[in-house]
BAFI-3210 file (N, C-alpha, C; in Angstrom, 3 decimals, decimal comma, padded with zeros to 6 digits):
// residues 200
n [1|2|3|4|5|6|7|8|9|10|11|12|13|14|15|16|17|18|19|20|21|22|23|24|25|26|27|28|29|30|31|32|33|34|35|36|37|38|39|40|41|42|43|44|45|46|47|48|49|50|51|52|53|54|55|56|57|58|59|60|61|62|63|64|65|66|67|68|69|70|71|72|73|74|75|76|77|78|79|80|81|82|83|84|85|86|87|88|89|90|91|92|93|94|95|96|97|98|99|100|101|102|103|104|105|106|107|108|109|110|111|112|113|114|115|116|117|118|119|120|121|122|123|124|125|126|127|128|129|130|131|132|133|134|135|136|137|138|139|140|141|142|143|144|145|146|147|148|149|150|151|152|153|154|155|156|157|158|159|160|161|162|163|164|165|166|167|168|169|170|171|172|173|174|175|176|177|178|179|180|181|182|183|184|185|186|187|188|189|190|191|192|193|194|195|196|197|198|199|200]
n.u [024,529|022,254|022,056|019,326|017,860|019,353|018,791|016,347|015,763|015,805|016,885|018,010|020,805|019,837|019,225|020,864|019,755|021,758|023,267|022,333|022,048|021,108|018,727|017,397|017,194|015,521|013,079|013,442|012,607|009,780|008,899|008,969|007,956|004,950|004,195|005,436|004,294|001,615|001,862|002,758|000,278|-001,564|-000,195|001,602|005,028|007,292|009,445|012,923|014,970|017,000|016,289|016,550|014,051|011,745|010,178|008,604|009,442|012,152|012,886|012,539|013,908|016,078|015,989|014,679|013,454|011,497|010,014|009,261|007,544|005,531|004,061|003,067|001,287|-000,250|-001,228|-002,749|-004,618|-005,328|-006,869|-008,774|-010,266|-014,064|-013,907|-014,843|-012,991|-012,894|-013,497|-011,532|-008,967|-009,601|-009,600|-006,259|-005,184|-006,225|-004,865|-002,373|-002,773|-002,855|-000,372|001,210|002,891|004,342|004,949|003,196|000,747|001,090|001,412|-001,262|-003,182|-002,851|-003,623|-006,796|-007,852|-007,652|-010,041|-012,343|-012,621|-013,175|-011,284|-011,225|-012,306|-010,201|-007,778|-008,912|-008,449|-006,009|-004,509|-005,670|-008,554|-011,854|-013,487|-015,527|-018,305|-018,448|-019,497|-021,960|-020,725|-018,244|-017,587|-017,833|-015,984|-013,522|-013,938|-013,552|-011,472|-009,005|-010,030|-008,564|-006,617|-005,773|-006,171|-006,019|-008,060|-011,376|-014,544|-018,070|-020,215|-019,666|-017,767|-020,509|-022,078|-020,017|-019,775|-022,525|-022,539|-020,435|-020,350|-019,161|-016,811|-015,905|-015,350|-013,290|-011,411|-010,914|-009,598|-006,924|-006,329|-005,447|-003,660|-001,526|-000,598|-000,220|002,601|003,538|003,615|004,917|007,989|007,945|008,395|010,592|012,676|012,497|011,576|010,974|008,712|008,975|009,887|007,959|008,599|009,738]
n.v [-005,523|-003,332|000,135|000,882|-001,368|-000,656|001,760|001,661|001,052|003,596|005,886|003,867|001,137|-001,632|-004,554|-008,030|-011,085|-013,074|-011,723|-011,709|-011,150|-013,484|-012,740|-011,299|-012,663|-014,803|-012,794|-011,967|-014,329|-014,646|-012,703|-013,317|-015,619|-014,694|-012,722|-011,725|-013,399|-012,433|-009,871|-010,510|-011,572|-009,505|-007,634|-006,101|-004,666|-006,460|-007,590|-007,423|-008,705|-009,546|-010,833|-008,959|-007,509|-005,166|-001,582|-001,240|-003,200|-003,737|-002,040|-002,720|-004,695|-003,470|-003,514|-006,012|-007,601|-005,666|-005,090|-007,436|-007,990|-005,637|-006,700|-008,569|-007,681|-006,556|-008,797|-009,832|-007,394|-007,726|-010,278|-010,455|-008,104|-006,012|-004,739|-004,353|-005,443|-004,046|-001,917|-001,373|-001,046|001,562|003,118|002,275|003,441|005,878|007,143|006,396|008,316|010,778|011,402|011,728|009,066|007,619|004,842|003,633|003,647|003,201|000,798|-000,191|000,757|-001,463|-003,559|-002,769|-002,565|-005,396|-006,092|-004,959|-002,468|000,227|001,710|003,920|005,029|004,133|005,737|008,257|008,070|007,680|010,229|012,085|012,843|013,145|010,221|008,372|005,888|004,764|002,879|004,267|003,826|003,383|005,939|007,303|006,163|007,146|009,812|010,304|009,151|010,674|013,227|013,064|012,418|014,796|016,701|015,855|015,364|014,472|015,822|016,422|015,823|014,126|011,841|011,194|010,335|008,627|006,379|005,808|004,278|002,241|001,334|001,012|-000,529|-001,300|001,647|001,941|-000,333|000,651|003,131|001,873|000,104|002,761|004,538|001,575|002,101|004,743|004,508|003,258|004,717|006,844|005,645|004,844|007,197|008,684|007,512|007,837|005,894|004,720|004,288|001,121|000,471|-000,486|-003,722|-004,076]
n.w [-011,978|-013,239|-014,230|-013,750|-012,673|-010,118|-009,434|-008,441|-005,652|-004,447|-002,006|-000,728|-000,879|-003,702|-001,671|-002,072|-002,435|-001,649|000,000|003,069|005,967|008,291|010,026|007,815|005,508|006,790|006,605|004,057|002,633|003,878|002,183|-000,541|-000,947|-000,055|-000,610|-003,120|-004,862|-004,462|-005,144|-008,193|-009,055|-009,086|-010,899|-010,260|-009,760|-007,732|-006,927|-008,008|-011,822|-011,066|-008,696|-006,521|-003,821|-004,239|-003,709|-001,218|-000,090|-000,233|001,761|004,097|004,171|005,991|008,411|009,912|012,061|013,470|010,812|010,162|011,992|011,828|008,947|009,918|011,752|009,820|007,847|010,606|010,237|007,467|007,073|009,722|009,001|008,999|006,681|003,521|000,419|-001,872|-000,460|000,789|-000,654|-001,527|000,856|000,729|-001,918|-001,275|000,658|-000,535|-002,914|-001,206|000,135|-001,775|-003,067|-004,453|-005,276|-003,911|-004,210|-007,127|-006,917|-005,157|-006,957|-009,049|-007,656|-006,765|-009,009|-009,674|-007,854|-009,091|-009,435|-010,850|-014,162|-014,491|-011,947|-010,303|-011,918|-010,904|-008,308|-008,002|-008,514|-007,025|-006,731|-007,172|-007,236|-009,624|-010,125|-007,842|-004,965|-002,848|000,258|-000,605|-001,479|000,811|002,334|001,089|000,553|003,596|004,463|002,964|003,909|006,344|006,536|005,421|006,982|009,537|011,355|011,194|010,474|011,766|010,276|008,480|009,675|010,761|008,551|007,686|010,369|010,164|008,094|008,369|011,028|014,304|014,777|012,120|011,342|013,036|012,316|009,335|010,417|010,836|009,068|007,304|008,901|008,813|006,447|006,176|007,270|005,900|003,557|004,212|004,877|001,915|000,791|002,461|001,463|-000,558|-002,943|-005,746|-008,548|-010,214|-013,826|-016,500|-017,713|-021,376]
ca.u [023,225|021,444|021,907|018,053|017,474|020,148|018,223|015,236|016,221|015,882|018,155|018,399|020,912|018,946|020,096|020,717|019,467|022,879|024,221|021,942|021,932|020,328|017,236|017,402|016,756|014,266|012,061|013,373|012,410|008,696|007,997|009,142|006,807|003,671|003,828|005,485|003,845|000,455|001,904|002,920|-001,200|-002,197|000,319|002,550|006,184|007,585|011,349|013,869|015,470|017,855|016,596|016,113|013,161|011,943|009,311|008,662|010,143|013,487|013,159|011,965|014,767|017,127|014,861|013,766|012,589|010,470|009,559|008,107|006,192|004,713|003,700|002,226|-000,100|-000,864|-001,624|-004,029|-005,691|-005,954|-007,804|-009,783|-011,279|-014,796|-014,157|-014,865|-012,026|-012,880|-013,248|-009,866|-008,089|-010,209|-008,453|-005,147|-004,659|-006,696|-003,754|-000,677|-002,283|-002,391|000,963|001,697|003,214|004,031|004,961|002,128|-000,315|001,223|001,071|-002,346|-003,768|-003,433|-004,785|-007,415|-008,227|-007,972|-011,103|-013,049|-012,933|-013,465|-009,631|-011,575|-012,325|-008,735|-007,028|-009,247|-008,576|-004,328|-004,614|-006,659|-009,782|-013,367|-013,600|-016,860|-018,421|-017,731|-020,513|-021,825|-020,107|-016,401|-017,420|-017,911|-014,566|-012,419|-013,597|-013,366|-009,483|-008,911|-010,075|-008,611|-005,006|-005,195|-006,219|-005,280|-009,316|-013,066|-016,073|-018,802|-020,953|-018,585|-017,905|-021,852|-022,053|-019,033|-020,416|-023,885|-021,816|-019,206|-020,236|-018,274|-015,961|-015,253|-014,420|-011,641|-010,524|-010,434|-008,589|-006,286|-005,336|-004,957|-002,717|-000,763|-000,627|001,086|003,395|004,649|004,128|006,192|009,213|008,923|009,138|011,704|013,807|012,532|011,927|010,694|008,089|009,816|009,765|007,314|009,158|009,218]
ca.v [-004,892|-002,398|000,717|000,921|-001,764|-000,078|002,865|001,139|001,271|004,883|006,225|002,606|000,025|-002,540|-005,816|-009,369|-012,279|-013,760|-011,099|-011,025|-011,894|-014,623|-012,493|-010,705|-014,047|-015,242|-011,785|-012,065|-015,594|-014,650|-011,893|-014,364|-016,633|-014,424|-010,613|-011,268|-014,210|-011,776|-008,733|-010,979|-011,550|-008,500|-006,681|-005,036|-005,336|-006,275|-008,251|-007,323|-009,460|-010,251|-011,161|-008,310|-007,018|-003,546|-000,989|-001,151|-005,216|-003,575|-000,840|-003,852|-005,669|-003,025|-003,781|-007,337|-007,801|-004,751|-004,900|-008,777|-007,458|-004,992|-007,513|-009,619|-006,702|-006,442|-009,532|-009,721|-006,742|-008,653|-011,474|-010,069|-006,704|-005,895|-003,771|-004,995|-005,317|-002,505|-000,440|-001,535|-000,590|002,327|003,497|002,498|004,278|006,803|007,237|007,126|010,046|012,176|011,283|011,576|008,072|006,867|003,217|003,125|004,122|001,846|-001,170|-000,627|001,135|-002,527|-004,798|-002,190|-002,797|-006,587|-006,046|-004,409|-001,267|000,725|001,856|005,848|005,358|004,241|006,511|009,315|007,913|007,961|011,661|012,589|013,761|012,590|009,362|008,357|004,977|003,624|002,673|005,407|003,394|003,372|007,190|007,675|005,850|007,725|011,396|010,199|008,835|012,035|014,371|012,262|012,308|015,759|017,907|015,475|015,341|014,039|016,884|015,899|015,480|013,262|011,217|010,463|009,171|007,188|005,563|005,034|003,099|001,329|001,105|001,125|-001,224|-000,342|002,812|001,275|-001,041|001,691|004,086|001,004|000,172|004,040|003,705|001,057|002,305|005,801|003,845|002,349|005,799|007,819|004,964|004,922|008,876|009,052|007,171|008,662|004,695|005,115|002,633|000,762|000,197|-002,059|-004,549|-003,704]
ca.w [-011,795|-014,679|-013,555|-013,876|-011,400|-009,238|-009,067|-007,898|-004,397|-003,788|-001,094|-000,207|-001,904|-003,009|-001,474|-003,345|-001,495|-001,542|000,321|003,858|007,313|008,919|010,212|006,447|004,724|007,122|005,842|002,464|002,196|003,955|001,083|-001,805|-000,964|000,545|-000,942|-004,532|-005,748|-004,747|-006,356|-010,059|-009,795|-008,976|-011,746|-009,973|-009,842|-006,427|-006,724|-009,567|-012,228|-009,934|-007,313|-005,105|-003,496|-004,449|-003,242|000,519|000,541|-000,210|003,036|005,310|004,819|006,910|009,683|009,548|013,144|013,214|009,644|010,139|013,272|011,024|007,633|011,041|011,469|007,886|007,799|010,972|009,192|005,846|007,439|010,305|008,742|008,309|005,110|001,847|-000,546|-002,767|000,307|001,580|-001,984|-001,854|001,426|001,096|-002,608|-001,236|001,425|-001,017|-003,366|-000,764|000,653|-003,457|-002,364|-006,095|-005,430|-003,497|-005,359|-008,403|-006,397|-005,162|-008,230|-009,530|-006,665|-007,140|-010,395|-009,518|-007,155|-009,789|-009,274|-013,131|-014,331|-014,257|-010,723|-010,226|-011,864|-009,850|-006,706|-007,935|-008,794|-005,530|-007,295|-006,654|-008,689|-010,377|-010,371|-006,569|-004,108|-001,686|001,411|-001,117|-001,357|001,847|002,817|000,680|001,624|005,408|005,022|002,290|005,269|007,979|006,204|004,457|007,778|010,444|011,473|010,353|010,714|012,990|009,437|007,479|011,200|011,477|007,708|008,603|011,399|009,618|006,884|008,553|012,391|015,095|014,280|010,269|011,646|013,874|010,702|008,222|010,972|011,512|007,738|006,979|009,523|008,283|004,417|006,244|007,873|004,424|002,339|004,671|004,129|000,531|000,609|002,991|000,862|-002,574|-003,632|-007,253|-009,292|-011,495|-015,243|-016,879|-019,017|-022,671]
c.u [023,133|021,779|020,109|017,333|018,017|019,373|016,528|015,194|016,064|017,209|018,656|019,403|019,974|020,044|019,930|020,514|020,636|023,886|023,383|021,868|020,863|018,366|016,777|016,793|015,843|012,916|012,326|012,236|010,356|008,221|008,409|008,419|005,548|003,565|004,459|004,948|002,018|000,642|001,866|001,449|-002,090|-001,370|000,893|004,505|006,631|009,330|011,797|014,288|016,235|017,637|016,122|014,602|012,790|010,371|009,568|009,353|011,948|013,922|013,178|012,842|016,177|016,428|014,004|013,096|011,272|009,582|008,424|007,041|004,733|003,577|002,952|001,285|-000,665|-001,507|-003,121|-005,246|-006,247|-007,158|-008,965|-010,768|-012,386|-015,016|-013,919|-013,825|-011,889|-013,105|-011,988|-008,960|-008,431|-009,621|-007,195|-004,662|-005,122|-005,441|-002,443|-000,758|-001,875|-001,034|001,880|003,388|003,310|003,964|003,564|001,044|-000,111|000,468|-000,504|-003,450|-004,046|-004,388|-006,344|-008,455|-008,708|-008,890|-011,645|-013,815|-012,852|-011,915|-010,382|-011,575|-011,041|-007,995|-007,536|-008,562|-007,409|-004,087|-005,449|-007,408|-011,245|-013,324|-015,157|-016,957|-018,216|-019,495|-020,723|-020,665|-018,206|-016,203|-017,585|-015,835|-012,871|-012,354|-013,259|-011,590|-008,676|-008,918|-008,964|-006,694|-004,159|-005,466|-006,062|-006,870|-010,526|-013,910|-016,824|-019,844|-020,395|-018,545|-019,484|-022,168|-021,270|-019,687|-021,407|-023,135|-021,743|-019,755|-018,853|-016,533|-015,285|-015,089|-013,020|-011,075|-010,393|-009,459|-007,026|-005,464|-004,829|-003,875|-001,151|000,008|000,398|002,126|004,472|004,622|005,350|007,698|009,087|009,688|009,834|012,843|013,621|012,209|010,650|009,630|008,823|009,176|008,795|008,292|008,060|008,567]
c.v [-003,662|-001,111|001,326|-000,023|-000,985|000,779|002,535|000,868|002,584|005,354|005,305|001,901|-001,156|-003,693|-006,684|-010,357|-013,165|-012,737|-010,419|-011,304|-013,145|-014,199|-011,505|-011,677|-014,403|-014,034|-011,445|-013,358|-015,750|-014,088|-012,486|-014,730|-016,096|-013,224|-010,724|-012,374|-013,028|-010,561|-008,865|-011,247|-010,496|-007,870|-006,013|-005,430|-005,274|-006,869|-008,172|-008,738|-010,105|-011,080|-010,447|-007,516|-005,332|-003,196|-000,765|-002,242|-004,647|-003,214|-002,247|-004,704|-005,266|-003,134|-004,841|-007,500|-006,796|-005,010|-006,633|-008,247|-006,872|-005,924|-008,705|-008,813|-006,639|-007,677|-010,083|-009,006|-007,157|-009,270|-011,019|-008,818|-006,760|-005,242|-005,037|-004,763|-004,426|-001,081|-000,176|-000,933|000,874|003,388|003,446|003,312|005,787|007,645|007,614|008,665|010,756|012,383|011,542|010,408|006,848|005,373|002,859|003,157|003,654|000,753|-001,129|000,267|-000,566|-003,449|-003,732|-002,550|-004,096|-006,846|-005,699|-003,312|-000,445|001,902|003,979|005,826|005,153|005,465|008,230|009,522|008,333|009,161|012,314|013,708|012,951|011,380|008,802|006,922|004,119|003,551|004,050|005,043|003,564|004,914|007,706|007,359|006,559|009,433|011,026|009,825|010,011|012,932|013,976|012,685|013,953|016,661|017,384|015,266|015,089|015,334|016,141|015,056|014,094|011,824|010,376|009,784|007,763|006,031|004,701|003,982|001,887|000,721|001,335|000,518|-001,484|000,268|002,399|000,792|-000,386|002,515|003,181|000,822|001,577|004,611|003,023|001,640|003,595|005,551|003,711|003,455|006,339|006,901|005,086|006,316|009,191|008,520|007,386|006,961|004,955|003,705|002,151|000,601|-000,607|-002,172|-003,864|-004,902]
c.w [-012,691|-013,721|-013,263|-012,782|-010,317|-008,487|-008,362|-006,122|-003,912|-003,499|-000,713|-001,349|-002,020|-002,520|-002,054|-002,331|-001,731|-000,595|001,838|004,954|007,593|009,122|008,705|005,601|005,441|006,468|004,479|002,020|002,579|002,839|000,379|-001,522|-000,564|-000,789|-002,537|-005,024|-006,086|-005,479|-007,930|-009,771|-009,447|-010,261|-011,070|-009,665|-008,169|-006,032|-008,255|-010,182|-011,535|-009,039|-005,787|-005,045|-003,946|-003,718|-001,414|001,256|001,071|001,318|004,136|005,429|005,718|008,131|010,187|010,570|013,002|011,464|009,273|011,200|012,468|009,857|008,758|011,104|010,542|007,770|008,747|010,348|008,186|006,432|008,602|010,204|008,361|006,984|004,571|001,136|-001,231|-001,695|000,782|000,292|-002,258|-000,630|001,294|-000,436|-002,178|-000,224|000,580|-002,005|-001,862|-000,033|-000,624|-003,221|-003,973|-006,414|-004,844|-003,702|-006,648|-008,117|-006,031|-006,190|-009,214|-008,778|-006,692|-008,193|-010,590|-009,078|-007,757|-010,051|-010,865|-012,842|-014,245|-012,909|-009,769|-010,412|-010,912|-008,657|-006,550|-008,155|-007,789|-005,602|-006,928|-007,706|-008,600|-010,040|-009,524|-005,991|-003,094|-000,647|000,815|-001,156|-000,428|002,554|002,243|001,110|003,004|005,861|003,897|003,225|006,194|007,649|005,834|006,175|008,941|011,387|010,691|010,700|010,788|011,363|008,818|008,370|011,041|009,885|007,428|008,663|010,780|008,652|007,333|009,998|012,953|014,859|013,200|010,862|012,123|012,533|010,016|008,840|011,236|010,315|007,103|007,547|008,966|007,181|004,899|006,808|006,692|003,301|002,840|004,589|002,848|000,053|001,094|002,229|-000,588|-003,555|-004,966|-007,743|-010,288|-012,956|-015,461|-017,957|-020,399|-023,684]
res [x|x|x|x|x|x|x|x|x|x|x|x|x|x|x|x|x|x|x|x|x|x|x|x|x|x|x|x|x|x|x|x|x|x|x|x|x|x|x|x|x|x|x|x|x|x|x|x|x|x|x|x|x|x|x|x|x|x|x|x|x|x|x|x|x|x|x|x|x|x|x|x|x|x|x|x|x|x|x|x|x|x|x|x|x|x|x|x|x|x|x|x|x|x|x|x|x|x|x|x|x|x|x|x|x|x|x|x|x|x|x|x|x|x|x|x|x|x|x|x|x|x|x|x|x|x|x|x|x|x|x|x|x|x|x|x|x|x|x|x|x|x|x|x|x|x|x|x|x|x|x|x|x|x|x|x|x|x|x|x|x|x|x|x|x|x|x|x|x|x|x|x|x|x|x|x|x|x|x|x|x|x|x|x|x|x|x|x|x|x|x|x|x|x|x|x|x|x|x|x]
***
């Protein structure tokens, strides 16, 4: 192993799918087949040359029970949310700036981009500045999980454009994947896990 992949692990080693338990391989063997075939078409890198998993796949596999539970939630969320796709990319990078959450804000800086969001209003959103060129309702959703993350509260104003947006229920789903997304910054930052290289 490179010492360049090596280091792709963080604080974590990474692991080699030849080298994992029983319930390790059953959640290796789910994100091979679900989470990196969608990251190679979104652009982002998600399993090394090798073999092993990197980003948040890597962390999840010291924890496979819990860590499938979790990617089961993610998954209900995927499929049953009323947000729109570009609002959902629009929260969860909006989540890793301000967590300054670098893998996470790689990885969905591209699926991002894949939704068609304009690469200025991207890179805004990854630098946790006002970005240009979104819908009121995507600018509404990003100050509201920006506030929500940076001071731990919404203001009653911010709250009632919300609402008018999203309803009742977007609210819940946006408070639900914002949620999630700090779930998976605060692991990559607890373990310092790094974005990797793009191939040369």
């Amino acid at each position: 192993m490179s010492d360049s992949t090596e280091n792709l692990g963080g604080r974590l080693p990474l692991l080699r799918p030849d080298n994992l338990s029983a319930a390790q391989r059953q959640l290796y063997s789910y994100i091979d087949t679900t989470l990196v075939p969608w990251a190679n078409q979104a652009g982002f890198i998600a399993k090394a040359e090798n073999g092993s998993l990197v980003g948040p796949f890597n962390c999840f596999l010291f924890a496979p029970e819990i860590s499938q539970a979790y990617l089961n939630l993610v998954d209900a969320e995927w499929k049953h949310t009323k947000l729109e796709k570009r609002v959902r990319e629009v929260v969860i990078v909006t989540v890793g700036a301000v967590w300054n959450s670098k893998y996470e804000v790689y990885a969905h800086s591209a699926v991002a981009l894949s939704t068609g969001i304009s690469k200025d209003a991207v890179d805004a959103l990854a630098s946790n500045t006002l970005p240009p060129d979104l819908s009121l309702a995507e600018l509404i959703a990003h100050r509201f999980v920006k506030e929500l993350c940076s001071s731990y509260r919404v203001d009653d104003e911010l709250y009632r454009e919300a609402e008018g947006a999203f309803g009742f229920e977007g609210l819940v789903n946006m408070m639900q994947l914002a949620g999630l997304y700090l779930w998976t910054s605060a692991i990559l930052n607890g373990f310092q896990v790094p974005v990797p290289s793009e191939p040369k």
